[in-house]
Short mmCIF file of the C-alpha atoms (twelve columns), coordinates in Angstrom:
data_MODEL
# 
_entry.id   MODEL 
# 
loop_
_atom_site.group_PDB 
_atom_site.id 
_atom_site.type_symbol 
_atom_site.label_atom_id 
_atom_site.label_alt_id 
_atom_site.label_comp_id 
_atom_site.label_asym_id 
_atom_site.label_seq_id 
_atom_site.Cartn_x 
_atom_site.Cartn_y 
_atom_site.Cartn_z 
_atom_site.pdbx_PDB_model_num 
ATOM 1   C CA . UNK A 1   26.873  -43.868 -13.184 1 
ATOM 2   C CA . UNK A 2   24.971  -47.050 -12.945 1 
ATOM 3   C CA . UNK A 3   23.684  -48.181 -9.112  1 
ATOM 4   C CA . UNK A 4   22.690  -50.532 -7.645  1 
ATOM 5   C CA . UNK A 5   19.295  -52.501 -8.204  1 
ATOM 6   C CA . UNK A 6   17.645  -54.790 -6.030  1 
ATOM 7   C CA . UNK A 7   15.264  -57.906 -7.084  1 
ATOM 8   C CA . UNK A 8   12.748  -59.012 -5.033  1 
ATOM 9   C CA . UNK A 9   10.734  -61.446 -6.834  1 
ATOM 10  C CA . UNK A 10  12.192  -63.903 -8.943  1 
ATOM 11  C CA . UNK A 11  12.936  -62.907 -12.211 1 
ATOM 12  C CA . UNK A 12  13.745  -64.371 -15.828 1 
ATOM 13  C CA . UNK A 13  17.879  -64.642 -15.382 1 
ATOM 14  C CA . UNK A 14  18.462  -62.796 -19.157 1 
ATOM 15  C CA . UNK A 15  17.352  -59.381 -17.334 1 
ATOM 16  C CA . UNK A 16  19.941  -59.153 -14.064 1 
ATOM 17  C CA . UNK A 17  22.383  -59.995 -16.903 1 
ATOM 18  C CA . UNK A 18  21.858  -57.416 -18.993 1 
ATOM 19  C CA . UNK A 19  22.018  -55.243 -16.551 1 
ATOM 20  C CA . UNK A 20  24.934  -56.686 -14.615 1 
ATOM 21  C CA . UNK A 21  26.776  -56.265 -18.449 1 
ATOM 22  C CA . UNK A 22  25.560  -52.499 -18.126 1 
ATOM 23  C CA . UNK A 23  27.667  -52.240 -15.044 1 
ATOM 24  C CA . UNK A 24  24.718  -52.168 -12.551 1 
ATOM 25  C CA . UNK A 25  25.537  -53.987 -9.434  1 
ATOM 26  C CA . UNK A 26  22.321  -56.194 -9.050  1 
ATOM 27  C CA . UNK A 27  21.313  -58.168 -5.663  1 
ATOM 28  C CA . UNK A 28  18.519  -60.887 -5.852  1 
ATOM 29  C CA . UNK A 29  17.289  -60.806 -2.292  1 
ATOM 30  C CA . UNK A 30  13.775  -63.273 -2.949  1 
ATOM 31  C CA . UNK A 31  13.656  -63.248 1.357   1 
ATOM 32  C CA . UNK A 32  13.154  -59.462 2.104   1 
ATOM 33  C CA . UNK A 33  9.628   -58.168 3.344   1 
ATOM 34  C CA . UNK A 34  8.497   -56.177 6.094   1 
ATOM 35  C CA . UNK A 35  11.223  -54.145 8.409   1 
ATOM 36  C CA . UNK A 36  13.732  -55.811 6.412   1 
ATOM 37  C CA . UNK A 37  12.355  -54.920 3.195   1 
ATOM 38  C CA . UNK A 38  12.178  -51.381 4.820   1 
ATOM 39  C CA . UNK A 39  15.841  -51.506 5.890   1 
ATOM 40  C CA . UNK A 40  17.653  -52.375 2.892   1 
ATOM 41  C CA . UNK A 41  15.531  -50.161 0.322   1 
ATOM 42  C CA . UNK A 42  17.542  -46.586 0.956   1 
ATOM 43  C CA . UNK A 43  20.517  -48.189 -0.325  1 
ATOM 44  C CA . UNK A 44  19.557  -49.191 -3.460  1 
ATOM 45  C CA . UNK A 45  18.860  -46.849 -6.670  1 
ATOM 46  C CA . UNK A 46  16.338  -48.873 -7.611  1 
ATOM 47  C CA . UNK A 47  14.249  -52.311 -7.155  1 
ATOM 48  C CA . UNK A 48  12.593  -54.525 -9.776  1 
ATOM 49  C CA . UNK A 49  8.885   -56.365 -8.245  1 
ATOM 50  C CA . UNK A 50  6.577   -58.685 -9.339  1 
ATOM 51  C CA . UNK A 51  3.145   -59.179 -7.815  1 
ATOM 52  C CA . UNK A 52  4.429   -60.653 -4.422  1 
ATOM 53  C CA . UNK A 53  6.326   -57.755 -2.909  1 
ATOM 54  C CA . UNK A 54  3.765   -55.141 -1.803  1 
ATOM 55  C CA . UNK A 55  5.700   -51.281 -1.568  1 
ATOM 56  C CA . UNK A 56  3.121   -49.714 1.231   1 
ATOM 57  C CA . UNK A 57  3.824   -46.174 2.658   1 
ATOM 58  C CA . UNK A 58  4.993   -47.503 5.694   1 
ATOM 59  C CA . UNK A 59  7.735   -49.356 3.765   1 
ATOM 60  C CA . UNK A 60  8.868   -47.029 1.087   1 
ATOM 61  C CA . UNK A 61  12.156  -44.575 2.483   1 
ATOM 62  C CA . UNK A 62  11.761  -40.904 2.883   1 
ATOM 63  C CA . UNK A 63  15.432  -41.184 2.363   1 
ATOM 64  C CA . UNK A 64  18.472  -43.007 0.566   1 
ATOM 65  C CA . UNK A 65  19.029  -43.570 -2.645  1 
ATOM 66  C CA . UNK A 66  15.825  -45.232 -4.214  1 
ATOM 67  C CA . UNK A 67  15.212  -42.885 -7.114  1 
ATOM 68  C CA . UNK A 68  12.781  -45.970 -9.397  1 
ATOM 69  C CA . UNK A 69  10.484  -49.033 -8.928  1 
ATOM 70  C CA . UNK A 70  9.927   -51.231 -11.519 1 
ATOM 71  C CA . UNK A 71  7.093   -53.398 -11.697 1 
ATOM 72  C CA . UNK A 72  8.335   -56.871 -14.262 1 
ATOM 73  C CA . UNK A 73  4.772   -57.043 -15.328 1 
ATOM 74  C CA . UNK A 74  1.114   -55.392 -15.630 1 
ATOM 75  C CA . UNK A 75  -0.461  -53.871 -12.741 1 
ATOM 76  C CA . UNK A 76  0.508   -50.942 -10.034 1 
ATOM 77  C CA . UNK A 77  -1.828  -51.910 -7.546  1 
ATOM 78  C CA . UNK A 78  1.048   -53.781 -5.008  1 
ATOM 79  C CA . UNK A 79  2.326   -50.188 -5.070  1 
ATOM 80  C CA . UNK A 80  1.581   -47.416 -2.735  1 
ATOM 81  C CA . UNK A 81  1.458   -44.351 -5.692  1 
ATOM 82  C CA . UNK A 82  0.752   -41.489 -4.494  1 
ATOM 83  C CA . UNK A 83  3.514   -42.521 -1.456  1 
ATOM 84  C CA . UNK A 84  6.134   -43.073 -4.300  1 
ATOM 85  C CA . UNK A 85  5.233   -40.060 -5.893  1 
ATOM 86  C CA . UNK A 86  5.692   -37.787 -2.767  1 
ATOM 87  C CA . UNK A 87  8.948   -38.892 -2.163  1 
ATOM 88  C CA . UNK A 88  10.303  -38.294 -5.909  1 
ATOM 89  C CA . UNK A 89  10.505  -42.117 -6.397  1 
ATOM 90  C CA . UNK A 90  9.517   -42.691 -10.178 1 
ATOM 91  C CA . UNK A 91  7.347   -45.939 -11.024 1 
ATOM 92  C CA . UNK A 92  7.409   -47.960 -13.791 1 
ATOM 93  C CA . UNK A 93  6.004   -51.375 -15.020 1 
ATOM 94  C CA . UNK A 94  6.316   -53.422 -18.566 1 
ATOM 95  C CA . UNK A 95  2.585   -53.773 -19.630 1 
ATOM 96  C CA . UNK A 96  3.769   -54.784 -23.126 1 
ATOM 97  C CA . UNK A 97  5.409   -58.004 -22.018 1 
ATOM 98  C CA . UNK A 98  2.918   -60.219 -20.561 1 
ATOM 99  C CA . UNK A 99  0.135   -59.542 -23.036 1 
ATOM 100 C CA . UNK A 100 0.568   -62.368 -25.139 1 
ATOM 101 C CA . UNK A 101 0.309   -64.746 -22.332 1 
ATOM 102 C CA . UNK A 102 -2.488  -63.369 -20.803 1 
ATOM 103 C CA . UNK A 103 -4.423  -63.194 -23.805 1 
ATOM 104 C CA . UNK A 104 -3.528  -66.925 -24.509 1 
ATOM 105 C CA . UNK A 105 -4.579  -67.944 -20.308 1 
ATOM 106 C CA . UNK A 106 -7.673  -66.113 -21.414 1 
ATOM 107 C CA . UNK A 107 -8.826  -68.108 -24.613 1 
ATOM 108 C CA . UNK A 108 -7.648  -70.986 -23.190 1 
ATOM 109 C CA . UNK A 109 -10.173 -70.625 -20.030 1 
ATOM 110 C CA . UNK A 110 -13.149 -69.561 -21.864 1 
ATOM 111 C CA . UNK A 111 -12.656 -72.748 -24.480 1 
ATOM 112 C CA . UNK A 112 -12.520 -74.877 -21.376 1 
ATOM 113 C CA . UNK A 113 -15.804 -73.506 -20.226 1 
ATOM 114 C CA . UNK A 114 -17.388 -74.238 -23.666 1 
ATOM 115 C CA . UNK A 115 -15.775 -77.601 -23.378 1 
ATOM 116 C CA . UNK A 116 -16.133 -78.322 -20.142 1 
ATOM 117 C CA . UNK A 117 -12.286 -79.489 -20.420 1 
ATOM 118 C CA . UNK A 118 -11.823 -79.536 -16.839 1 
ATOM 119 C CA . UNK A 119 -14.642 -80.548 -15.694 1 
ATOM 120 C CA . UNK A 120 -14.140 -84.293 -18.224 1 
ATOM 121 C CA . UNK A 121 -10.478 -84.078 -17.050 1 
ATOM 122 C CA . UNK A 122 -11.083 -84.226 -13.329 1 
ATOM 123 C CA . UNK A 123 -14.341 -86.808 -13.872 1 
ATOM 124 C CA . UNK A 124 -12.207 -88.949 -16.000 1 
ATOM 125 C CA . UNK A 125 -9.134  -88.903 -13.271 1 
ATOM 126 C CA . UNK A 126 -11.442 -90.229 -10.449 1 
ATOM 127 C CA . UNK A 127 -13.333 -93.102 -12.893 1 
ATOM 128 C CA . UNK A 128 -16.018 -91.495 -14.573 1 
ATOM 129 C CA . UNK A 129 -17.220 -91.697 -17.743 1 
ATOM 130 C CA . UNK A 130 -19.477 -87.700 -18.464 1 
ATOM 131 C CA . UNK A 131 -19.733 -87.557 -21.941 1 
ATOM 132 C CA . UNK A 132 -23.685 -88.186 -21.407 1 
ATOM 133 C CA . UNK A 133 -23.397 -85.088 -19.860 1 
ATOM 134 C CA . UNK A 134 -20.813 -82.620 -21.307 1 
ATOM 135 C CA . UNK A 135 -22.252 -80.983 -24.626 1 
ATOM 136 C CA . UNK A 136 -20.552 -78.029 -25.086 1 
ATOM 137 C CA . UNK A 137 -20.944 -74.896 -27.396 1 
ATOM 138 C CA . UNK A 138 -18.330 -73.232 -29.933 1 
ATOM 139 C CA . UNK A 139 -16.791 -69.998 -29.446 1 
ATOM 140 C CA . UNK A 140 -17.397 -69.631 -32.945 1 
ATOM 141 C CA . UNK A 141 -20.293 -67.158 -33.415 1 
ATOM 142 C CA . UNK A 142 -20.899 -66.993 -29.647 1 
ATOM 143 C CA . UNK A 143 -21.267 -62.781 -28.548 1 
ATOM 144 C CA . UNK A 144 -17.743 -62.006 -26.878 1 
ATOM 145 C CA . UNK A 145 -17.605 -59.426 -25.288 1 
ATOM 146 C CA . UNK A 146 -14.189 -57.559 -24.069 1 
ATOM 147 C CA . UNK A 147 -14.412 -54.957 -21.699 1 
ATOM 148 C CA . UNK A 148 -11.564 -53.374 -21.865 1 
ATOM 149 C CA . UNK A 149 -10.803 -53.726 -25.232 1 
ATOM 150 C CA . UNK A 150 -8.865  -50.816 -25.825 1 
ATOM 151 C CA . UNK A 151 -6.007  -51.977 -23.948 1 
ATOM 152 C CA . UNK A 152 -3.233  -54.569 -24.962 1 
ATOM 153 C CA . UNK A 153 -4.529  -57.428 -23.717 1 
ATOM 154 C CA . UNK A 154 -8.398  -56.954 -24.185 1 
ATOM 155 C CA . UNK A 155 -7.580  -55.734 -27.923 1 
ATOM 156 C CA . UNK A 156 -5.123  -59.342 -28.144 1 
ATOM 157 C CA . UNK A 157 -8.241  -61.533 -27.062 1 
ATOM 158 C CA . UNK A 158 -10.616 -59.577 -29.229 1 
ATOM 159 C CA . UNK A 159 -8.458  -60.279 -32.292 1 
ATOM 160 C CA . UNK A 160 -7.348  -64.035 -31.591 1 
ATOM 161 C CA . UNK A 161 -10.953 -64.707 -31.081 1 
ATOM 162 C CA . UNK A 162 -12.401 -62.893 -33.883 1 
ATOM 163 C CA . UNK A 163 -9.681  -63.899 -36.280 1 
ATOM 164 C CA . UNK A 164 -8.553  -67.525 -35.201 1 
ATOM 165 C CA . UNK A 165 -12.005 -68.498 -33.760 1 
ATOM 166 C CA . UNK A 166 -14.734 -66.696 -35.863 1 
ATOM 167 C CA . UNK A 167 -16.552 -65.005 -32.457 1 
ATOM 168 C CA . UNK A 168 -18.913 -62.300 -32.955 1 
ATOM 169 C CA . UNK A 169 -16.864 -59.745 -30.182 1 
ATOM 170 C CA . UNK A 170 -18.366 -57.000 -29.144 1 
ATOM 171 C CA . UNK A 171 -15.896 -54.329 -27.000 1 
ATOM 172 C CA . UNK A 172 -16.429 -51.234 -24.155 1 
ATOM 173 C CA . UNK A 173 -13.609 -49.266 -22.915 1 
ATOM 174 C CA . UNK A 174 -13.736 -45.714 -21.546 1 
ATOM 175 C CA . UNK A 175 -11.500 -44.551 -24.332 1 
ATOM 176 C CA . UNK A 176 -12.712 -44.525 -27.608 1 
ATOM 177 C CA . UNK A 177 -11.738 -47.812 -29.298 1 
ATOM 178 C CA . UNK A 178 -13.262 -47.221 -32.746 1 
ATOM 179 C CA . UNK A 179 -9.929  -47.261 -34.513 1 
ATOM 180 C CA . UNK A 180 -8.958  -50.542 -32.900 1 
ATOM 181 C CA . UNK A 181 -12.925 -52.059 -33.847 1 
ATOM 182 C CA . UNK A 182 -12.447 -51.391 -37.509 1 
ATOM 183 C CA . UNK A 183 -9.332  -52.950 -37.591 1 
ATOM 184 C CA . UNK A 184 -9.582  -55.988 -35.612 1 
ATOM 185 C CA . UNK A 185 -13.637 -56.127 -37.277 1 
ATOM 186 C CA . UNK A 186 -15.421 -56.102 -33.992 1 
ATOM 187 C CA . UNK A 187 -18.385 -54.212 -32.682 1 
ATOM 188 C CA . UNK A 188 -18.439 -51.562 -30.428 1 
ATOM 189 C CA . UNK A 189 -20.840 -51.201 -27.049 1 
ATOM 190 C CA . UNK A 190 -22.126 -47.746 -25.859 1 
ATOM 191 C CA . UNK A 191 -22.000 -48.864 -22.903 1 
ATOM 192 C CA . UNK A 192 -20.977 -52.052 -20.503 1 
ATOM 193 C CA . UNK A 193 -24.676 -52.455 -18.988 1 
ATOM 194 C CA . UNK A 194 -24.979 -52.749 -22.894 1 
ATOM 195 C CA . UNK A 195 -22.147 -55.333 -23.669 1 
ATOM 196 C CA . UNK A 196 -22.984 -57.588 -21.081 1 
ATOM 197 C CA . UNK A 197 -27.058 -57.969 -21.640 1 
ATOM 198 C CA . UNK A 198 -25.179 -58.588 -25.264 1 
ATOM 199 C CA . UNK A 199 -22.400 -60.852 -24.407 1 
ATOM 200 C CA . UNK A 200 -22.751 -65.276 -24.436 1 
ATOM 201 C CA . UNK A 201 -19.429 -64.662 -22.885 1 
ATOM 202 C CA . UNK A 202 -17.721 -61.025 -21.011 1 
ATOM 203 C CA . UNK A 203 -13.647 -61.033 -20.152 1 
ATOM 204 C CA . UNK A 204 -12.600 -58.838 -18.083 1 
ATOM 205 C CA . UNK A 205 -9.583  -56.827 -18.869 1 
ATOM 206 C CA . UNK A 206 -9.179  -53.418 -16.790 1 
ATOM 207 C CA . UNK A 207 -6.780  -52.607 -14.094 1 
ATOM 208 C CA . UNK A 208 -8.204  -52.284 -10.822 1 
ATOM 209 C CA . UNK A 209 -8.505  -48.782 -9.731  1 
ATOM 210 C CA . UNK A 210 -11.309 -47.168 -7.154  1 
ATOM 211 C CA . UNK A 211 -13.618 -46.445 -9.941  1 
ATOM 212 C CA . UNK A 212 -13.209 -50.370 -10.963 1 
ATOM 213 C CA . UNK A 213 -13.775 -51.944 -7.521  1 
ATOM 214 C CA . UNK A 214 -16.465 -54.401 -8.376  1 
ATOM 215 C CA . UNK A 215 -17.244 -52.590 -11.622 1 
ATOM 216 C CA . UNK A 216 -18.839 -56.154 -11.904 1 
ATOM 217 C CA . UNK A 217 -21.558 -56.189 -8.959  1 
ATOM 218 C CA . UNK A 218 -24.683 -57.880 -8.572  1 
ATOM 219 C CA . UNK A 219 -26.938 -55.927 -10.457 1 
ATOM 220 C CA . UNK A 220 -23.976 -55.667 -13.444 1 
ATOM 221 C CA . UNK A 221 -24.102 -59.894 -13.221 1 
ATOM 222 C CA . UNK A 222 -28.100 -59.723 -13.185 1 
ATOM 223 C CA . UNK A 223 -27.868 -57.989 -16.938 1 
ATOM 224 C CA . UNK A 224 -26.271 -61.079 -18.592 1 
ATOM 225 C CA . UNK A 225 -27.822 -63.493 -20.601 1 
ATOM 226 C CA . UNK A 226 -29.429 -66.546 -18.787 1 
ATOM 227 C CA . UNK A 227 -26.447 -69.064 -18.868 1 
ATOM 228 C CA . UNK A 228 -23.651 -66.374 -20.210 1 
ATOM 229 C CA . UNK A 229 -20.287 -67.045 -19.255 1 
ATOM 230 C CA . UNK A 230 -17.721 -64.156 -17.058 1 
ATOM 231 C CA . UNK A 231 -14.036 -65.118 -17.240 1 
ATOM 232 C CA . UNK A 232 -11.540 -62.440 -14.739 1 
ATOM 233 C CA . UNK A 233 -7.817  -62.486 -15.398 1 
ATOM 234 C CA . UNK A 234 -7.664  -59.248 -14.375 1 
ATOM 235 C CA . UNK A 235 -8.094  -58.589 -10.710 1 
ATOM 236 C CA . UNK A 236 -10.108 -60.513 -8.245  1 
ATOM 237 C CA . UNK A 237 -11.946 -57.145 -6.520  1 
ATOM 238 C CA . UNK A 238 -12.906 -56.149 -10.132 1 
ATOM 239 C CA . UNK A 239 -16.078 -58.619 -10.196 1 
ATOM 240 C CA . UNK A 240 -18.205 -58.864 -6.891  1 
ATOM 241 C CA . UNK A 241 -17.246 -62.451 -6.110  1 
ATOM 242 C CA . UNK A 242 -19.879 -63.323 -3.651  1 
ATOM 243 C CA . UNK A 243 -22.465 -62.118 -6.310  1 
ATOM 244 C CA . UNK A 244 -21.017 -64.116 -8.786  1 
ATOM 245 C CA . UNK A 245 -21.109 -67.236 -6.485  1 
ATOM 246 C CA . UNK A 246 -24.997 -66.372 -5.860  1 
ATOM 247 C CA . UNK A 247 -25.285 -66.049 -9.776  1 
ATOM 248 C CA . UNK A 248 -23.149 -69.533 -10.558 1 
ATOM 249 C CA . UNK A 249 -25.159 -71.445 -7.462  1 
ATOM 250 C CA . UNK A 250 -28.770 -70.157 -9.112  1 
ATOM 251 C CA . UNK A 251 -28.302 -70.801 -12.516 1 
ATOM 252 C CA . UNK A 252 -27.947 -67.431 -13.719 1 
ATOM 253 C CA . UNK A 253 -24.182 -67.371 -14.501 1 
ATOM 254 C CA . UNK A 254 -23.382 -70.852 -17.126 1 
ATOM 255 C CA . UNK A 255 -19.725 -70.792 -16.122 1 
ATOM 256 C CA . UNK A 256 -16.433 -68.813 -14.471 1 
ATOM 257 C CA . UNK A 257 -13.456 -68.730 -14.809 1 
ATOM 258 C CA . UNK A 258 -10.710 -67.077 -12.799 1 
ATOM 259 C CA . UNK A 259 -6.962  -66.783 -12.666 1 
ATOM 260 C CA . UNK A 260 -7.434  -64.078 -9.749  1 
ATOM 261 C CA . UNK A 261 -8.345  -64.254 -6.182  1 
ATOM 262 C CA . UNK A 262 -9.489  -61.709 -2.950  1 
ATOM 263 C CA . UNK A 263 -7.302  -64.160 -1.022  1 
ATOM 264 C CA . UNK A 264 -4.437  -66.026 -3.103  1 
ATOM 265 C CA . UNK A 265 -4.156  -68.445 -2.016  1 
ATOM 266 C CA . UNK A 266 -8.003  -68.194 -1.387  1 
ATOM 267 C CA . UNK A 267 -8.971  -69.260 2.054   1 
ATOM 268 C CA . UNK A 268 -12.004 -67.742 2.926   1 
ATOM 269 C CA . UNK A 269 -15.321 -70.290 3.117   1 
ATOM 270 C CA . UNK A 270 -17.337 -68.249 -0.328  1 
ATOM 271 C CA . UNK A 271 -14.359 -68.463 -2.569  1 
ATOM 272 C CA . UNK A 272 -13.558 -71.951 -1.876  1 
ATOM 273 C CA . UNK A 273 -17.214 -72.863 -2.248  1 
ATOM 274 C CA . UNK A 274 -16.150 -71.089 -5.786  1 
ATOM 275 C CA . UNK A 275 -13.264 -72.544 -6.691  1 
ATOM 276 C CA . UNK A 276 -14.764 -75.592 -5.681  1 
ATOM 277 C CA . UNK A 277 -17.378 -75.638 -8.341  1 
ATOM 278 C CA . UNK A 278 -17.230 -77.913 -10.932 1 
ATOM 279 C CA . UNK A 279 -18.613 -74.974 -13.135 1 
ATOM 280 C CA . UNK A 280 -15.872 -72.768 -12.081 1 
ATOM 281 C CA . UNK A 281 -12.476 -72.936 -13.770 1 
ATOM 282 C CA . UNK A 282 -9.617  -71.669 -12.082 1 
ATOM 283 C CA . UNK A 283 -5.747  -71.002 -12.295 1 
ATOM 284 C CA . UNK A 284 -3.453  -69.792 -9.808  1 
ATOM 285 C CA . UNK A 285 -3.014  -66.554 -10.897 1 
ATOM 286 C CA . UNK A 286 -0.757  -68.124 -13.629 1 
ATOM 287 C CA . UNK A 287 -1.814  -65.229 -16.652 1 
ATOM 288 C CA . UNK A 288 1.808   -64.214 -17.018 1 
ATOM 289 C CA . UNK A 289 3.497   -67.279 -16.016 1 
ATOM 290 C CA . UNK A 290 5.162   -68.351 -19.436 1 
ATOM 291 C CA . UNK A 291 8.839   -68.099 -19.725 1 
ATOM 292 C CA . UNK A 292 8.373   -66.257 -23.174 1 
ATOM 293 C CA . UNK A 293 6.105   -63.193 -21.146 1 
ATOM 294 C CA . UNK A 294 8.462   -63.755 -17.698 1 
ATOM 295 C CA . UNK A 295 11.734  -63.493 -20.036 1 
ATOM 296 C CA . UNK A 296 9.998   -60.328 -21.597 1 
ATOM 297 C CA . UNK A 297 9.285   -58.664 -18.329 1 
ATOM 298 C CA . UNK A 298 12.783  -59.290 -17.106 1 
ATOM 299 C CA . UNK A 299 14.281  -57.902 -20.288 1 
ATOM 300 C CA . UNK A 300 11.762  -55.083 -20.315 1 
ATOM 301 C CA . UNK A 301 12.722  -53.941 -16.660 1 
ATOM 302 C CA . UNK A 302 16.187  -54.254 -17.416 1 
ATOM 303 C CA . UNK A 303 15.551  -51.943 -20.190 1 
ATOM 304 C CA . UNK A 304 13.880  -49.066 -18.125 1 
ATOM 305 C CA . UNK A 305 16.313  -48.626 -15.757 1 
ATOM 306 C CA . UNK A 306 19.448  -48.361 -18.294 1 
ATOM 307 C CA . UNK A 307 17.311  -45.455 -19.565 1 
ATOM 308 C CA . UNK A 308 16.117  -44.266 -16.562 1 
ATOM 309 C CA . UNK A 309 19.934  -44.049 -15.117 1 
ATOM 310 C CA . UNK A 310 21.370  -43.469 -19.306 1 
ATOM 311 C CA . UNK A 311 23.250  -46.421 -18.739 1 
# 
């Protein structure tokens, strides 16, 4: 018989409907953390996150009712694992829906780069005239290279910019991605030290794990091309930010972009000397902020538990 499901980050509406037609009673309690997150959990079959709520060992019940989590979007790393998975509470999350957006956030930021699109819009806002001093360069036959490319959204930017733009991308993965090179027509790395002494520009598109905490470190950073460009969408601990600051501040990195932070907001003194940069482009972790990918995600969640529960 169908339960009932908690929401604790906002969700698209079309998602609690569904399920609320599928005879799920569905609470949208946006206020919950902590001991009353803790609290309410047991008597719930299952809860629906986004990025905000963090499910720690200390907050997950060793008791009740909660059977599923379901993460409305890409990423497990808000979730304690190996916590849920000791208790018998099943995980899910709805990589498909989001990729789309993200791989749209991620062309946009690296044409804004090559543009310099923020850096004219915010000069042009405060009375300043830089087009003395904003030649850019076309993605079009610039070395692009997508590590990660043999998951959904690395594989979506390699294609859009291969396709639509004409870049020459070059791809790494740890799986073997030559099935998805020959179709999207892009080159494959043997390795990443290799794709990024290759790359004009490297996106990052991995989840963060222990084996990818700053998979992008200093010495990683001192391989690229004089001037390359790194763009993260993915997650903030992914690239060593202070190296990359070092890198931006001496020349040796062109541009960054960023939709992810250590700190989000960030606070700490190095990353707002980052974000600060008028060679840094940044969004507020917006990558799966369109209401296409957000009503996907809902829908999508909505979706795993009616088969989860055969409702």
């Amino acid at each position: 018989m169908p339960g009932r499901i908690l929401v604790c980050d906002e969700i698209h509406a079309d998602g609690i409907e569904l399920l609320r037609r599928r005879g799920f009673e569905v609470d949208v309690r946006l206020d919950l953390g902590g001991e009353g997150l803790r609290a309410e959990l047991p008597k719930y079959s299952a809860v629906i996150v986004r990025g905000r709520t963090k499910l720690t060992k200390d907050l997950l019940p060793a008791s009740g009712g909660l059977k599923l989590i379901v993460r409305a979007g890409v990423g497990l790393d808000n979730i304690d694992l190996d916590a849920a998975n000791a208790l018998g509470i099943k995980v899910m999350a709805t990589p498909e829906a989001t990729t789309q957006s993200v791989a749209e956030l991620t062309l946009g930021l690296i044409l804004s780069l090559l543009r310099r699109i923020s850096f004219n819009d915010a000069a042009l806002k405060s009375g300043k005239w830089v087009k003395s001093g904003s030649m850019g360069r076309e993605l079009r036959g610039s070395v692009l290279g997508v590590v990660g490319a043999g998951g959904r959204i690395g594989s979506e930017v390699a294609r859009m910019a291969k396709v639509g733009f004409g870049a020459d991308v070059v791809g790494f993965d740890i799986v073997d991605i030559g099935q998805k090179a020959s179709a999207i027509g892009f080159r494959v790395a043997g390795s990443l030290d290799e794709l990024l002494r290759d790359s004009d520009i490297a996106t990052i598109h991995v989840p963060y794990l222990p084996s990818t905490h700053h998979l992008i470190d200093r010495r990683r950073i001192g391989l690229m091309k004089e001037g390359a460009l790194l763009v993260n969408t993915s997650r903030a601990e992914i690239v060593d930010g202070r190296a990359a600051l070092e890198a931006l501040k001496a020349g040796r990195l062109g541009g960054l972009a960023l939709d992810v932070f250590s700190k989000e907001p960030p606070v700490d003194a190095w990353e707002r000397e980052l974000v600060e940069s008028e060679r840094c482009v940044c969004t507020c972790h917006i990558g799966a902020q369109t209401l296409e990918g957000q009503r996907r995600a809902s829908l999508a969640a909505a979706e795993r538990i009616s088969e989860f529960f055969g409702a």
